[in-house]
N, C-alpha and C positions, 0 to 999 in steps of 0.2 A: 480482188483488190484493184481500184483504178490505177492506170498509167500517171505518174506525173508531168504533169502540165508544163507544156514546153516556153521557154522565157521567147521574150516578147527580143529579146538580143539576140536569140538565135535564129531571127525570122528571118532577119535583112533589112526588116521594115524599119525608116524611122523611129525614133524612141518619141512616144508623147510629151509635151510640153509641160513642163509644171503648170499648171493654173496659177497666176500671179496673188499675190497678198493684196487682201483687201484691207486696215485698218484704218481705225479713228486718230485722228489726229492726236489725241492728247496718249495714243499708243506709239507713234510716230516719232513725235515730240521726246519722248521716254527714251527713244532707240541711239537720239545722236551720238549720247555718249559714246555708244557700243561703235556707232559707224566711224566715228574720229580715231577708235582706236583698233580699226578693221577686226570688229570683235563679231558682224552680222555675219548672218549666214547668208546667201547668194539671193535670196527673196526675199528675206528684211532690207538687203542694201541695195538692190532693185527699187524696193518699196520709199524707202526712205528718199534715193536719189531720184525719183520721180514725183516726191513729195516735195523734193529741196525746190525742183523746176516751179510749181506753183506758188509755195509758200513764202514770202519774203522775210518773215518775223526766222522763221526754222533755217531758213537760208543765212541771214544774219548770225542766228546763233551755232550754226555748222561749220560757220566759218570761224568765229573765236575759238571754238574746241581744238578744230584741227591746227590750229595755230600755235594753242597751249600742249597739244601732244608734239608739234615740234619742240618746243621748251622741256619738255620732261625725256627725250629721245635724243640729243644732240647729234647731230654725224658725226661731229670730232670726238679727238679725246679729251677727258678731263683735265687732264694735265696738264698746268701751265705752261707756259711758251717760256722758253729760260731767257726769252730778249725783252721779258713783259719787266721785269726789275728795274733794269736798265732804261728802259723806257719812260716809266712809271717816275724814275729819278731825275732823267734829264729833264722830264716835265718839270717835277719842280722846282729845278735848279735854276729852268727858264724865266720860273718869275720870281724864286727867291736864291739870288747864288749861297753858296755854302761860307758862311765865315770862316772856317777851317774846311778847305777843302780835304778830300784825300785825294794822293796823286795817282795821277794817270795811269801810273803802272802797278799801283798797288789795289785796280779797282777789281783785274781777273780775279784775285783772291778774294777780296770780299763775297764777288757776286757769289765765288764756286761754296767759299765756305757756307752761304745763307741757303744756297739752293741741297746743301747733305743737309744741315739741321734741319729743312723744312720735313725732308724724308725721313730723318729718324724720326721728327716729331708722329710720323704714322705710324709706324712701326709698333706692333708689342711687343709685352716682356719677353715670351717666350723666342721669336725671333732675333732677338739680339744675341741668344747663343747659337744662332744657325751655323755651319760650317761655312767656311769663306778660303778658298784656296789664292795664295798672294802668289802673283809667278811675276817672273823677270826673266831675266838673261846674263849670263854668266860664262867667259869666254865663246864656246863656240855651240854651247847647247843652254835648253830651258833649264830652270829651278823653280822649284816652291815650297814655299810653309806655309802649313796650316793652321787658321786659326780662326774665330768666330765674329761677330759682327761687330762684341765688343772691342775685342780684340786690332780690329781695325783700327777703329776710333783712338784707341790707345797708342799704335803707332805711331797714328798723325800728330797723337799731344805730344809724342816724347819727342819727332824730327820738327815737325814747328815751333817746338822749343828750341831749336838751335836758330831760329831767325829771333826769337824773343830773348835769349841768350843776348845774341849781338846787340840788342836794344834796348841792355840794361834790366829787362824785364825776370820776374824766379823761376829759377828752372823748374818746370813741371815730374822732372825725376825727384828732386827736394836734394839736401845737401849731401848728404850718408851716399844715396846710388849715385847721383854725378861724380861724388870724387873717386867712388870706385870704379864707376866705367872710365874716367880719365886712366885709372892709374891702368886700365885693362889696356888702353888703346895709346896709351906712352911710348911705344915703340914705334908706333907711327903719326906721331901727332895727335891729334884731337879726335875723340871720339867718332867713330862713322856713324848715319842712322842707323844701319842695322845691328851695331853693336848699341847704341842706346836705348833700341826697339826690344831689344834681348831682355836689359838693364832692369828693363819697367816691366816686363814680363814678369821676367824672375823674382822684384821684388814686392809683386804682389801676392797675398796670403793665398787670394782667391781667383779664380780666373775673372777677369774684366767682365761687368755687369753693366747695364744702361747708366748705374752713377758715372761712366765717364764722358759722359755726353756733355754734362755740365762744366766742367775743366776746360775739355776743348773748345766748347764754346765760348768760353771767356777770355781762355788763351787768344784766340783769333777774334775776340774785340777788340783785348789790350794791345795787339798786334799792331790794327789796320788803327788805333786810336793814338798811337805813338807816332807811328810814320808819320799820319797827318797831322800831326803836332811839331813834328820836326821840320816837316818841309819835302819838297820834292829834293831839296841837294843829299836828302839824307842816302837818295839810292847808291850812294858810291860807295856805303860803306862795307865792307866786306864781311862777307856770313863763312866760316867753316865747316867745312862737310866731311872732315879728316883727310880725307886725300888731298883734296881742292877744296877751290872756296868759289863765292859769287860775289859779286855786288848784288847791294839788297835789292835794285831792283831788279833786278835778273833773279835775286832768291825767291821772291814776292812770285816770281810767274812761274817757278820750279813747282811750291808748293800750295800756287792755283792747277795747276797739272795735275800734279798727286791726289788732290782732294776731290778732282774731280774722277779719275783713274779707279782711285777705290770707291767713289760713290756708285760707280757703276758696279762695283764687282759686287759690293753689298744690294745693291738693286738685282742683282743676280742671284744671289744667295735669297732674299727675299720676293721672288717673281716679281718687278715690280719695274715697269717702263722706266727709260733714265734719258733723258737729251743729252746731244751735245751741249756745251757750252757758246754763249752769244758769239755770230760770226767775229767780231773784231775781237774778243776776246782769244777764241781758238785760233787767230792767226798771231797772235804778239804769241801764244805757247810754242805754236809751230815754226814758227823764226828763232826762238830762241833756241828749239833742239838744232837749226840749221846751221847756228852760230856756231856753237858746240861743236857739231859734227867734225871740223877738221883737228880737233884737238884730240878726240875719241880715236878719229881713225891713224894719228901720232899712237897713241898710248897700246895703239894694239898690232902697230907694228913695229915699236920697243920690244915687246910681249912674244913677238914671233909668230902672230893672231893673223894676222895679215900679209900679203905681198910687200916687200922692200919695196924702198922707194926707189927711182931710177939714178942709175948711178951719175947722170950728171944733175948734180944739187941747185938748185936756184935759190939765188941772193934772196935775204930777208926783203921783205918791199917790192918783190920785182914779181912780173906775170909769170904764171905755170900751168899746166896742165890744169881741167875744171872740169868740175862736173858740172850740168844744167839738172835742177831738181826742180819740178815742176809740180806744183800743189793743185789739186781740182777740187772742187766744191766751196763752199761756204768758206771765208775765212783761207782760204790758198793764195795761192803768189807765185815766184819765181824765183829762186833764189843759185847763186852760182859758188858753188864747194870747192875750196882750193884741196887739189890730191896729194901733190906733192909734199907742202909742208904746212903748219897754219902761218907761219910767216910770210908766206908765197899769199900773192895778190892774183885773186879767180880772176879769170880773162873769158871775155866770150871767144875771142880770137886764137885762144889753148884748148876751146872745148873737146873733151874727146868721147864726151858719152851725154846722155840723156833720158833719166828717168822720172816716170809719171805716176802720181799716188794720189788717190783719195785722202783728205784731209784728215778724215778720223782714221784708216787704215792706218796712212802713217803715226798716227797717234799710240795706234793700238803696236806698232810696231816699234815707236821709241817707249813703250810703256814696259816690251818683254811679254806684251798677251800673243802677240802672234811670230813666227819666226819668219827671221831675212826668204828662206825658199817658199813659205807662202805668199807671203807677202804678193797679194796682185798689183804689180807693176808693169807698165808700158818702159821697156826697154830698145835702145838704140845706141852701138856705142864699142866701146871696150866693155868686152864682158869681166875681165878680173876688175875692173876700177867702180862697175857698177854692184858687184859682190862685194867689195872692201866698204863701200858707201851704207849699203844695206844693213850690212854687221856691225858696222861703224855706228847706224841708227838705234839695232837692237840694244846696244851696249852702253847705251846713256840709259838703259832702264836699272833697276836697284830696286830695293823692299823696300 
């Protein structure tokens, strides 16, 4: 039996050179496809790109392919830019203004609402009953309920019916479930969302199915189609939330927040990329939790939630003690938190602390997705006053 023949790699020696491809042009010619879309093998695309050097006709045509395989490959992602709406409008607003405009602060909600229906509209059936866990925050720890994609959607028709409520417009609960959640929620006033969210749960036969897509979405026509009918004075008018109320326009960017808040969690439940929201838009949401904030961190140190306030009190209208809140990213700002009272006027001259947040972080932070000790924050200051701020934040969140 002969020895087997020992490899030419085991010698040391150089490895011989392939012999190069010799072909006919109209073999050549056949290949570009393959080279445009690096489909040759290492001496077709030797062949070919030493082919491209001579040939001017194949050179020309080398180059539209590989042009077209950039067209069909994009580097980016598909998914539209959430400031292309906004853009897209102002265009033509540029050359045709709107005879009824809608106002300025009722536009976060439009865009947030156009940019979830775009997404359901991907979405299939069986996806809509995906699981969707709703978390918030709830004195000094997380909460959640579980419910489905429908299920979402159904939230948002029953609590933006309490902005359509205020504007004349029918309750999305219908008459029978409103006047019972009222009479549920009579000891405290007006119905809260999550007792209304309960209302419309309970009084469906079936769990919520993609039919509620349709509702909401007409809900949040008639919305943003009244306001702009009414006028920009119309933001003063007050929305109820049972505990508190807003002016509408401060309610308009509450529940441009929310919609975009669960758009994400449903984008999560359906693996499925989700942007923030347009810089100028995420910064009128995130001023308006800053607004907020000193009235949160009152209610929670009523509540015993919090540090007392220092025993010498400052006159309504007069400078106290401040936090500096510093927003980074897209859409951030500066904004200064009176601690002591909301009646108390932030001073930069009282500051005693200074905290730093990513835009969406704090977002994710006044929404209840993530808690005051995660929360990455650049801290300097009094440390109880920047803990009271933080839980202060977590606590504007809700279902």
């Amino acid at each position: 039996m002969p020895l087997p023949r020992s490899s030419v790699e085991d010698t040391g020696l150089p490895l011989p050179e392939p012999a190069p491809l010799v072909l006919e042009h109209r073999v050549l010619k056949s290949l570009l496809g393959a080279w445009a879309l690096a489909a040759c093998s290492a001496l077709e695309t030797a062949a070919v790109e030493e082919h491209l050097g001579e040939c001017g006709s194949c050179a020309d045509e080398a180059l539209r392919l590989r042009g077209a395989v950039g067209l069909l490959h994009p580097p980016e992602s598909l998914d539209l830019d959430p400031t292309l709406r906004t853009r897209v409008l102002e265009g033509c607003l540029d050359r045709r203004p709107a005879r009824i405009p809608v106002p300025e602060w009722a536009t976060p909600y439009d865009a947030e609402a156009a940019r979830l229906d775009a997404l359901l509209q991907d979405i299939g059936d069986a996806e809509w009953h995906a699981p969707v866990r709703l978390r918030w925050f709830e004195g000094d720890g997380p909460v959640s309920r579980r419910t489905t994609v429908a299920g979402v959607i159904a939230h948002l028709l029953s609590v933006d019916g309490l902005v359509g409520v205020a504007l004349g417009l029918e309750d999305p609960l219908g008459g029978a479930t409103a006047e019972k959640t009222e009479a549920e929620g009579a000891a405290a006033g007006a119905p809260t969302p999550s007792q209304r969210t309960e209302a419309y749960w309970r009084a469906s036969h079936f769990p919520p199915t993609r039919a509620v897509r349709a509702p909401w979405r007409e809900q949040s026509h008639h919305i943003v189609r009244t306001v702009s009918f009414a006028g920009g004075g119309s933001g003063r008018l007050a929305v109820s939330y049972g505990g508190f109320a807003l002016p509408l326009s401060d309610s308009m960017l509450d529940r441009a927040f929310e919609c975009w808040v669960h758009a994400g969690d449903i984008a999560d439940a359906v693996d499925y990329p989700y942007e923030p929201p347009a810089p100028r838009h995420l910064h009128r949401m995130i001023d308006l939790a800053a607004r907020m904030l000193p009235v949160s961190l009152a209610e929670r140190r009523r509540t015993g939630l919090s540090a007392p306030a220092p025993r010498r009190l400052v006159a309504a209208g007069a400078p106290g003690r401040s936090l500096r809140l510093e927003i980074e990213g897209s859409g951030g700002g500066e904004w200064l938190i009176p601690l002591d009272s909301p009646a108390s006027v932030a001073s930069a001259e009282h500051e005693v602390a200074h905290v730093a947040l990513d835009g969406v972080e704090f977002c994710r932070l006044a929404a209840g997705h993530v808690s005051p000790e995660e929360a990455a924050a650049g801290q300097v200051g009094d440390r109880e006053a920047i803990r009271d701020v933080l839980f202060a934040a977590a606590s504007l969140s809700r279902m």
